[in-house]
MARGU-614724 format. One record per atom (N, C-alpha, C): residue number from 1; residue in one letter; atom name; y negated, z negated, x. Coordinates in steps of 0.2 Angstrom, whole numbers. Layout:
REM residues N
  num  residu  atome     c2     c3     c1
  NUM       A     CA      Y      Z      X
...
//
This chain:
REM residues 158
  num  residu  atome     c2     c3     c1
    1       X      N      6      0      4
    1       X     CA      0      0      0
    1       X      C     -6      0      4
    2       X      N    -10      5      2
    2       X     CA    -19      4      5
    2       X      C    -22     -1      3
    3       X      N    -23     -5      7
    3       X     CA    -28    -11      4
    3       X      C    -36     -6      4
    4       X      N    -38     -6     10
    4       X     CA    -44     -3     11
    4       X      C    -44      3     17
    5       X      N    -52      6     15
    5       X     CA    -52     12     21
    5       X      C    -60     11     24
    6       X      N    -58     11     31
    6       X     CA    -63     11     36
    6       X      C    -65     14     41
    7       X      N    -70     18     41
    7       X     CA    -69     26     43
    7       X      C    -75     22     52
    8       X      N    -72     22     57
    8       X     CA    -75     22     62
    8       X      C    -80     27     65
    9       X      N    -76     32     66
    9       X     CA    -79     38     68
    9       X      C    -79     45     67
   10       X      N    -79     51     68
   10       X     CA    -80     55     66
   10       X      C    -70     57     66
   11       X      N    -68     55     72
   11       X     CA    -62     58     75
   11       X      C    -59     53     71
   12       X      N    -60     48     70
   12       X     CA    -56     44     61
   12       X      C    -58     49     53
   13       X      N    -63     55     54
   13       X     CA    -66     55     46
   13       X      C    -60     62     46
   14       X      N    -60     65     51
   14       X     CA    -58     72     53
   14       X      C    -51     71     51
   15       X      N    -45     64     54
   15       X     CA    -39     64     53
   15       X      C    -38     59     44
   16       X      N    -42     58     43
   16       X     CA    -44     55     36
   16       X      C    -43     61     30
   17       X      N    -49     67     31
   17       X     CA    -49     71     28
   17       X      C    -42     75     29
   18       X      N    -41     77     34
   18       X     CA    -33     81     34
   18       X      C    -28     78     32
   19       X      N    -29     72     32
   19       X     CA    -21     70     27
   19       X      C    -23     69     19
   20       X      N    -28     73     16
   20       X     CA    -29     71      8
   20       X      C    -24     79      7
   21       X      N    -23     79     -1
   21       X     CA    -19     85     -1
   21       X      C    -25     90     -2
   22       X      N    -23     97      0
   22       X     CA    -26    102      1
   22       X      C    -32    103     -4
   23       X      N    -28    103    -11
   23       X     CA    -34    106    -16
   23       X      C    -39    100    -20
   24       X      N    -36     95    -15
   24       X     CA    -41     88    -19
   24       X      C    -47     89    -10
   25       X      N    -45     90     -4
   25       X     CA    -52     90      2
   25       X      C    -56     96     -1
   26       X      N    -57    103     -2
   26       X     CA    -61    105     -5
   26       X      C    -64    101     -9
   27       X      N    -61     99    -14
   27       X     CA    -68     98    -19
   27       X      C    -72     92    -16
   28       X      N    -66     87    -13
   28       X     CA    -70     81    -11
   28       X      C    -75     83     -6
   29       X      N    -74     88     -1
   29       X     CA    -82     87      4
   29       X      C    -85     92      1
   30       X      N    -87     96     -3
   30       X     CA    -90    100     -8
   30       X      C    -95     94    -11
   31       X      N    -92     89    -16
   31       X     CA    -95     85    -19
   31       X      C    -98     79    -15
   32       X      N    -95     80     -8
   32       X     CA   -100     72     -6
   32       X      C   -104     78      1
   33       X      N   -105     81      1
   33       X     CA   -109     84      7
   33       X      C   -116     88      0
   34       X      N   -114     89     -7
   34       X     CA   -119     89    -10
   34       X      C   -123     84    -13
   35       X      N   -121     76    -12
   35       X     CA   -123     73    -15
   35       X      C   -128     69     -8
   36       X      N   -123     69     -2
   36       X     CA   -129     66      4
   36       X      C   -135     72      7
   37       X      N   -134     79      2
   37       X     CA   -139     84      5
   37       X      C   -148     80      0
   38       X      N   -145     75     -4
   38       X     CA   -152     75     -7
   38       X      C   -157     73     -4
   39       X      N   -156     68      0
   39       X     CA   -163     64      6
   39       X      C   -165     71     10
   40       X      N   -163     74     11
   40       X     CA   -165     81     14
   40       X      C   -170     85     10
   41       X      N   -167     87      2
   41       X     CA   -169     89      0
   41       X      C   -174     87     -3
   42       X      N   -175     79     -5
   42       X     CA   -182     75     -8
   42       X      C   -187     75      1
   43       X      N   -186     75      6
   43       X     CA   -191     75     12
   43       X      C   -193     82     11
   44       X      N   -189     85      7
   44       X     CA   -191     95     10
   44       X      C   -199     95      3
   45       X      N   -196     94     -3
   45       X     CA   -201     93     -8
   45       X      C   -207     91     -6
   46       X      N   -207     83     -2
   46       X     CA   -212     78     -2
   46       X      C   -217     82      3
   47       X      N   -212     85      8
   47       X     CA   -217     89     12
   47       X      C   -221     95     12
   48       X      N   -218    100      7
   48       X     CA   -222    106      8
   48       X      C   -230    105      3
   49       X      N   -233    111      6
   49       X     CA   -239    107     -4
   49       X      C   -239    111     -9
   50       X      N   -236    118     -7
   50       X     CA   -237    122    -12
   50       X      C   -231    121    -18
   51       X      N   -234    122    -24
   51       X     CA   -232    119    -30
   51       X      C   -225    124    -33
   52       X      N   -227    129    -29
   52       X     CA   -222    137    -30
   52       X      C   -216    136    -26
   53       X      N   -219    135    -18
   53       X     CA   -211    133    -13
   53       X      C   -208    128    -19
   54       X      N   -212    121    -18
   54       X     CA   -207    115    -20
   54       X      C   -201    116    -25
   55       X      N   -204    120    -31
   55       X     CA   -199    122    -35
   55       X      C   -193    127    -33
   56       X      N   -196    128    -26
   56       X     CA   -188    133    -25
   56       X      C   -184    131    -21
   57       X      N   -187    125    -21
   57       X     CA   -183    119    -13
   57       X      C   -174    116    -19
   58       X      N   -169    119    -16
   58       X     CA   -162    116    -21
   58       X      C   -157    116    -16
   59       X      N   -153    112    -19
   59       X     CA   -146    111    -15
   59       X      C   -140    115    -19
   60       X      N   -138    118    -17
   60       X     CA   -133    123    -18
   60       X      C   -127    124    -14
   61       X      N   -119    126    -17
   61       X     CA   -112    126    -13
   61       X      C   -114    131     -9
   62       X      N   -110    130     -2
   62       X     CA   -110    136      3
   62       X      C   -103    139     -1
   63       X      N   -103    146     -1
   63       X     CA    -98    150     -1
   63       X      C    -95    153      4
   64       X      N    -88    148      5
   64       X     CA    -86    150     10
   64       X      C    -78    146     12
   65       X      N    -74    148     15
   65       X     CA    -68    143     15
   65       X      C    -69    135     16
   66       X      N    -77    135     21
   66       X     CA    -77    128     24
   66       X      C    -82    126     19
   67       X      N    -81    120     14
   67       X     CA    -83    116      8
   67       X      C    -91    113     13
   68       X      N    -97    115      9
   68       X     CA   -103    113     11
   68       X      C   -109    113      8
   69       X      N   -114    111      8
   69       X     CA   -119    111      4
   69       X      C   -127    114      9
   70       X      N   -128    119      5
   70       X     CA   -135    122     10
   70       X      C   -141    118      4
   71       X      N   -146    114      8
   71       X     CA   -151    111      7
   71       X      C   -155    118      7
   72       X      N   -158    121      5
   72       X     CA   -165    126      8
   72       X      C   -169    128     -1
   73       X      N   -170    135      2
   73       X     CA   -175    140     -2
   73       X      C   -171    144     -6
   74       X      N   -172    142    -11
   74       X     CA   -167    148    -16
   74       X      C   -169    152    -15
   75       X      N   -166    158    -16
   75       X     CA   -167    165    -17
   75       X      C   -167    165    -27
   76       X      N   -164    164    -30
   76       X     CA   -164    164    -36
   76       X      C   -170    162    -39
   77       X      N   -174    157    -37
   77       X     CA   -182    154    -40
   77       X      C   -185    159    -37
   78       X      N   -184    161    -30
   78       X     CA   -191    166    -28
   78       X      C   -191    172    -31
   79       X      N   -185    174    -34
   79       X     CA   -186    180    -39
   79       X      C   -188    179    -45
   80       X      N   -187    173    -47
   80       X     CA   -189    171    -54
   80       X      C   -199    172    -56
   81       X      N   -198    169    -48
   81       X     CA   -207    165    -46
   81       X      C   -211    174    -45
   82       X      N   -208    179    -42
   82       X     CA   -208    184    -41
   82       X      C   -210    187    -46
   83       X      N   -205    189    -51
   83       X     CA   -206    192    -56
   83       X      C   -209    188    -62
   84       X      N   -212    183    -61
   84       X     CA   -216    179    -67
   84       X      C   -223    180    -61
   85       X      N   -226    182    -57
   85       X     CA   -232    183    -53
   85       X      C   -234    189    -56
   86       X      N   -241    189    -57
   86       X     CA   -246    194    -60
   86       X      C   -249    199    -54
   87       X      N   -250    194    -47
   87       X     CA   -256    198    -44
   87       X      C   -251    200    -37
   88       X      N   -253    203    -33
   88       X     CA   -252    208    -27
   88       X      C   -248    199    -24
   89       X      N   -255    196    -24
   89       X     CA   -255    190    -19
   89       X      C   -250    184    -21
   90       X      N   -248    184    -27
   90       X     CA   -245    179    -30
   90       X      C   -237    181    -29
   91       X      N   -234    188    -29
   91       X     CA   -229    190    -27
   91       X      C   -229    189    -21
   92       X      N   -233    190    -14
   92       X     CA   -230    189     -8
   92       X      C   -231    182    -10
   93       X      N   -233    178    -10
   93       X     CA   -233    171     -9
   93       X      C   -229    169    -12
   94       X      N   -225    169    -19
   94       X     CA   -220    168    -20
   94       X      C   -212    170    -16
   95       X      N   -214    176    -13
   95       X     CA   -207    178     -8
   95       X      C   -208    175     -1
   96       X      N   -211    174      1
   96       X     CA   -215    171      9
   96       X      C   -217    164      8
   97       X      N   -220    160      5
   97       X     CA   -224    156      6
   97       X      C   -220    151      9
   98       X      N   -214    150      8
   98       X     CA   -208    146     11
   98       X      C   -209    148     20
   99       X      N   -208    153     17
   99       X     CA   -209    155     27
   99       X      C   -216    154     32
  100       X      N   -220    155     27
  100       X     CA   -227    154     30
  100       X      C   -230    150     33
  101       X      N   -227    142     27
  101       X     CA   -227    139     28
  101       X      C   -225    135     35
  102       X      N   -219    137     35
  102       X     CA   -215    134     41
  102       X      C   -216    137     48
  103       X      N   -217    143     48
  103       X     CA   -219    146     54
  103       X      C   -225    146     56
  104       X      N   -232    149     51
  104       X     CA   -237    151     51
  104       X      C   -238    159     51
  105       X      N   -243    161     51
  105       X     CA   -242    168     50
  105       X      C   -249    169     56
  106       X      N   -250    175     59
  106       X     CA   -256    178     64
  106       X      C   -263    179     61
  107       X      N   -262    180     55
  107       X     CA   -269    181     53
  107       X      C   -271    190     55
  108       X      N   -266    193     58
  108       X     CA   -269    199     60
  108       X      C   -266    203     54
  109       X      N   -267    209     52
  109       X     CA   -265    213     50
  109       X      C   -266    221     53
  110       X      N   -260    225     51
  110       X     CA   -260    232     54
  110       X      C   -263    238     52
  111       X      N   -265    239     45
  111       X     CA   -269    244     43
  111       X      C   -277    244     43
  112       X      N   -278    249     47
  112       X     CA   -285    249     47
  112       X      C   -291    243     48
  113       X      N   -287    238     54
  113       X     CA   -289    233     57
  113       X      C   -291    227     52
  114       X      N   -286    228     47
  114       X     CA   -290    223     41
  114       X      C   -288    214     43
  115       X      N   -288    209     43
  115       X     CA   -289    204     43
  115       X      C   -285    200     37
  116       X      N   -280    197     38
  116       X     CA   -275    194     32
  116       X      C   -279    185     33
  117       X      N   -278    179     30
  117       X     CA   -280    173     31
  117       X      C   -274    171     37
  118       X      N   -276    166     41
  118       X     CA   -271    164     45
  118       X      C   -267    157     43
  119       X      N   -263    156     42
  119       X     CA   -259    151     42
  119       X      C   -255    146     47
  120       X      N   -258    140     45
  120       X     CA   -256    136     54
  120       X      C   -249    132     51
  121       X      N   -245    134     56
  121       X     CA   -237    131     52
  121       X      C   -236    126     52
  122       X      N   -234    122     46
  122       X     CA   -234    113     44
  122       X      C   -228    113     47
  123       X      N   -221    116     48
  123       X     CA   -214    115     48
  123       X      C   -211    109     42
  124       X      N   -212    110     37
  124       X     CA   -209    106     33
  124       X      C   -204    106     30
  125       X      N   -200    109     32
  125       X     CA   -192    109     32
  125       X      C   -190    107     40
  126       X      N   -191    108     45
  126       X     CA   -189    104     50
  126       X      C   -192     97     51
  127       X      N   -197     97     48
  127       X     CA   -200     87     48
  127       X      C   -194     87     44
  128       X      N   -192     86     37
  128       X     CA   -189     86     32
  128       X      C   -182     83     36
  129       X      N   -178     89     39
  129       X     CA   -172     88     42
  129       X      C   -171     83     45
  130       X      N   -176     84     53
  130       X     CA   -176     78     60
  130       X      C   -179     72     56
  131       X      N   -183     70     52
  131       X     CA   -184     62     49
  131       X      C   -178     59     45
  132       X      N   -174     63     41
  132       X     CA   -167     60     37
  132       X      C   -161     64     42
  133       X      N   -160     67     48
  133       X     CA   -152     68     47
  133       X      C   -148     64     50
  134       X      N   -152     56     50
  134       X     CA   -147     49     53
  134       X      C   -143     46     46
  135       X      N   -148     46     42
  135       X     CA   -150     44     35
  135       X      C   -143     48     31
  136       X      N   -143     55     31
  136       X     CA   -140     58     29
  136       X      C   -132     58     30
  137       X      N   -131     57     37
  137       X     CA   -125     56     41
  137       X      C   -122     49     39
  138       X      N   -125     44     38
  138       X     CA   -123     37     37
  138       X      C   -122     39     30
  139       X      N   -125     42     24
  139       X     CA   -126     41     19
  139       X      C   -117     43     16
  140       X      N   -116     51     19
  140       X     CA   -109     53     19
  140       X      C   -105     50     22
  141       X      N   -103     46     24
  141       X     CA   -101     41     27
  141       X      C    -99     37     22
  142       X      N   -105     34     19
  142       X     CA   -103     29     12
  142       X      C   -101     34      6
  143       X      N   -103     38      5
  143       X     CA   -101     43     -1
  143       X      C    -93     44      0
  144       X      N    -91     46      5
  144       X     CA    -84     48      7
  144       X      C    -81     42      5
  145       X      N    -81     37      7
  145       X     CA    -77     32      6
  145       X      C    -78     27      1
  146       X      N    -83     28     -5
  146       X     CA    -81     26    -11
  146       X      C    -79     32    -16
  147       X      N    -80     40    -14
  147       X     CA    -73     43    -17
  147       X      C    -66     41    -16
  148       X      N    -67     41     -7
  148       X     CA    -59     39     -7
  148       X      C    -56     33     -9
  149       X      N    -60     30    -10
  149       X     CA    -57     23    -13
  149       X      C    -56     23    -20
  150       X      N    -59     27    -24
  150       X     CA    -58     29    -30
  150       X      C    -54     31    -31
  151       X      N    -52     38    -28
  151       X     CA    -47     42    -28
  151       X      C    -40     37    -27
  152       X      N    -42     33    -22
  152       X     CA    -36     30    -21
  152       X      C    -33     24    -26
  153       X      N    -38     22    -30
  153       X     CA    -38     18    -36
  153       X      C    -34     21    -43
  154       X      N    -35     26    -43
  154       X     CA    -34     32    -50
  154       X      C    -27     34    -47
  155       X      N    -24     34    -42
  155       X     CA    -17     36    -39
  155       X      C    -16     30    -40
  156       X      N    -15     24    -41
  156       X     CA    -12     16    -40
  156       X      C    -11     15    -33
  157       X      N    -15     16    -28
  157       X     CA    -13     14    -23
  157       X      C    -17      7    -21
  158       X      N    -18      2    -26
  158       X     CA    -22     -3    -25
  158       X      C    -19     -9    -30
//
């Protein structure tokens, strides 16, 4: 009988995960790599300032064999934001502003010497990231192990 589970280190969470059964570790790091992606995501909101970006800031599954959660920029809002924009400048800024933000832009432009505004880059998905990804790390950490511990309760191993 499991009394309890104590996950020391990563090379304890690794031989942890590989001995659950196959079709129960997908969904489990699916659902606990989405639920510790939110401190990412709430630093990502709190940071930018644009009211446009913020709403395209989501947590959504990676599609892919390895179970994960991408924190970022939806493509899905910025088409939405896209096509709900009236003016020239509101659809670039809807599809860019996310980037803009992040990087900055030169302020030059190439047609006929004309002059775009310049943009000084705040990085507000990388503050966002480096301020929680300790926070994050520990958070899954305790998310794993009160699923597993559930799980383990619902099998009667307790």
């Amino acid at each position: 009988m499991v009394k309890n589970v104590e996950i020391i280190g990563m090379n304890e969470l690794h031989e942890l995960i590989n001995g659950l059964p196959r079709e129960f570790q997908y969904k489990f790091l699916k659902e606990s790599t989405r639920e510790a992606g939110k401190f990412i995501e709430k630093a990502a909101i709190d940071n930018v300032p644009s009211q446009t970006v913020k709403k395209q800031i989501k947590r959504f599954p990676v599609k892919s064999q390895i179970p994960g959660t991408w924190v970022g920029w939806n493509t899905k809002e910025r088409k939405k934001d896209y096509d709900a924009a009236k003016t020239r400048a509101q659809k670039a800024w809807a599809w860019m502003g996310g980037f803009w933000l992040e990087y900055g832009t030169s302020g030059r432009w190439s047609k006929k010497d004309r002059r775009a505004r310049k943009i000084e880059p705040i990085g507000w998905f990388r503050r966002a990231v480096d301020m929680n990804i300790d926070k994050t790390e520990k958070e899954f950490d305790n998310i794993i192990l009160k699923r597993l511990n559930r799980k383990l309760d619902k099998l009667g191993f307790r």
